[in-house]
C-alpha positions in Angstrom: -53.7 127.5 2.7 -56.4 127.5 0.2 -55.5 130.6 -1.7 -51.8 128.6 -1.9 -53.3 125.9 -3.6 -55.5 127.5 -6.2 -52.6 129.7 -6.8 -50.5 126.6 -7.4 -52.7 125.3 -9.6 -53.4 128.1 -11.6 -49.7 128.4 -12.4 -49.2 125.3 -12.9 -52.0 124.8 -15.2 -51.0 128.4 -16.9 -47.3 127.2 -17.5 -48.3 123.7 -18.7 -50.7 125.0 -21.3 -47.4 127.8 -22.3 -45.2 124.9 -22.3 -47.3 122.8 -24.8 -47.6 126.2 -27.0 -43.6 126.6 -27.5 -43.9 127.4 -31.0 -42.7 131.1 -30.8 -39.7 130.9 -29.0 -36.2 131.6 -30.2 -35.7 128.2 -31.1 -38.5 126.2 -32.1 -38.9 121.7 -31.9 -40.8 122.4 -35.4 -44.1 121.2 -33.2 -42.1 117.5 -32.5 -43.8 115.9 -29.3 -42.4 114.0 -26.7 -43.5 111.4 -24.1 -43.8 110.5 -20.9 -44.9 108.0 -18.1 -45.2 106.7 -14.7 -46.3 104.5 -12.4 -49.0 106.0 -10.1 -49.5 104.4 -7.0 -49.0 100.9 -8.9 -51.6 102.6 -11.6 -50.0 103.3 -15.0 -50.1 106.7 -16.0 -49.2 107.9 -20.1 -49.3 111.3 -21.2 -51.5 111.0 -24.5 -51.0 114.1 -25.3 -47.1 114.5 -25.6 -44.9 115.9 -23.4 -42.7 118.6 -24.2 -40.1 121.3 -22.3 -38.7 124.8 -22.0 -35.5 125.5 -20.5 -35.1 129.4 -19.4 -31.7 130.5 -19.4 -31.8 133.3 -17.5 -32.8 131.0 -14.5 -30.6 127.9 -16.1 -34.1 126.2 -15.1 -35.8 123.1 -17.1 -39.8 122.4 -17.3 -40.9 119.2 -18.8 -44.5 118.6 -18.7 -46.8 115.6 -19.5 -51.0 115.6 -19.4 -53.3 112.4 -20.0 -56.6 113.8 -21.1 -59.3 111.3 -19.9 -63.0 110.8 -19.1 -63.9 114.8 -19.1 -60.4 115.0 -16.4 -57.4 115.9 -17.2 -53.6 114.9 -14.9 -49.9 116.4 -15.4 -46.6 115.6 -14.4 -45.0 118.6 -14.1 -40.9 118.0 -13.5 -38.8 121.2 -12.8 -34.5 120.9 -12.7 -32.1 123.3 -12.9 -28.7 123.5 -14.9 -26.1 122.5 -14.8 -26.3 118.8 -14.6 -24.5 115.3 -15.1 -26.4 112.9 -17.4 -26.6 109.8 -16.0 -26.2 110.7 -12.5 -29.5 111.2 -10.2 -30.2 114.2 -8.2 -32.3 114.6 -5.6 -34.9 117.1 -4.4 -33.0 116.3 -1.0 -30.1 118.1 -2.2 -30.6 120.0 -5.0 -33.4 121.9 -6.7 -35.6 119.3 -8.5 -39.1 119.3 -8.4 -41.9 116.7 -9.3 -45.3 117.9 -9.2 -49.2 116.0 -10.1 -52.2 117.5 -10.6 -55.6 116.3 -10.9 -57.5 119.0 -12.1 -61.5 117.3 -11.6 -60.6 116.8 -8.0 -58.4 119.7 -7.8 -55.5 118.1 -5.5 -52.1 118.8 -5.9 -48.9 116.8 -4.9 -45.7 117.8 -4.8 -42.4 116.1 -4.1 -39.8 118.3 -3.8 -39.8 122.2 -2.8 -42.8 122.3 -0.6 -43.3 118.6 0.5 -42.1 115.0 -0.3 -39.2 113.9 -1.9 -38.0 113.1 -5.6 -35.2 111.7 -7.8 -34.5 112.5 -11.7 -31.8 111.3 -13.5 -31.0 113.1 -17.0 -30.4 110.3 -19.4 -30.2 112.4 -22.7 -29.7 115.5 -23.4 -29.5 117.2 -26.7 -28.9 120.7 -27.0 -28.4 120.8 -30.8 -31.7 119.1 -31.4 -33.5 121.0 -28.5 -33.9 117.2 -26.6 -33.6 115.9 -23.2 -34.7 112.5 -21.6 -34.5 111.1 -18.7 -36.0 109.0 -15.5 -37.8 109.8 -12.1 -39.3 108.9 -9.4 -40.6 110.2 -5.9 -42.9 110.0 -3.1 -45.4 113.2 -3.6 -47.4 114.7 -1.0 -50.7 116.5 -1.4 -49.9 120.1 0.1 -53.5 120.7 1.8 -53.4 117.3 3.2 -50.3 116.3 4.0 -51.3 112.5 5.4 -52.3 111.8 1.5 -49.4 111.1 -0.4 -48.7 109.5 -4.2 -45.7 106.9 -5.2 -44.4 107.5 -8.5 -42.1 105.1 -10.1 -40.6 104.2 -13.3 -41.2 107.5 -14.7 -39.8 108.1 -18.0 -39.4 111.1 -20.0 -38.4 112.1 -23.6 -39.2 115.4 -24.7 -38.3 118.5 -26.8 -37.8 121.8 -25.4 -37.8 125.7 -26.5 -35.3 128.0 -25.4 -36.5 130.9 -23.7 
């Protein structure tokens, strides 16, 4: 289980830092940032460094990230949702392939709330694919997948980000 998890993280940490490098795709965000945030556990949570996306068309497959640098540590909301979707109409991690992830990367723990553990909701609430921009809402109840009695509630997560096509 422990060779899952650093795994895990390593990809996740690998993609996010990809993600936030977007600039030599096919279609660049000219270097726009986005935003996101959340409601941890009845914390607040705001990505302070931007958020921003990548949507792979081969795989029709989103990727919006988020990170809050702070104190030495760094978390990320990591959201993953495949194509094609309704705006303004939630889907479910209980039905279709979304994915809401945290990571803590001084502690090391990783939740998830969707493909391996938990449950999550996202609703697409803007989506512009002249302007490389989508938006949207979620929400979810993520478990950590080493320990699976330790568990996050996210809610009132917003997100408004650019994206690169890939």
């Amino acid at each position: 289980m422990r060779f899952f998890r650093n795994r895990t993280l390593a990809f996740l940490v690998i993609s996010s830092a990809l993600i936030l490098a977007t600039g030599g795709c096919k279609k660049s965000n000219n270097g726009s940032s986005g935003s996101m945030t959340a409601s941890r556990n009845d914390t607040t949570w705001t990505a302070n460094s931007g958020a921003s996306g990548v949507y792979t068309q081969a795989a029709n497959e989103f990727q919006v990230v988020g990170i809050q640098f702070k104190s030495g540590d760094s978390t990320i909301f990591y959201l993953t949702f495949y194509t094609p979707f309704t705006v303004n109409q939630a889907i479910s991690s209980d039905t279709a392939s979304v994915d809401i992830a945290y990571v803590d990367n001084k502690s090391g723990l990783f939740y998830d709330g969707g493909s391996i553990a938990g449950h999550s909701q996202l609703t697409i609430t803007n989506y512009d694919l002249n302007n490389l921009k989508i938006g949207g809402t979620f929400s979810g109840v993520l478990y950590n997948v080493v320990l699976n009695t330790d568990s996050l509630v996210i809610t009132n997560g917003t997100f408004s980000a650019p994206f690169a096509l890939q």
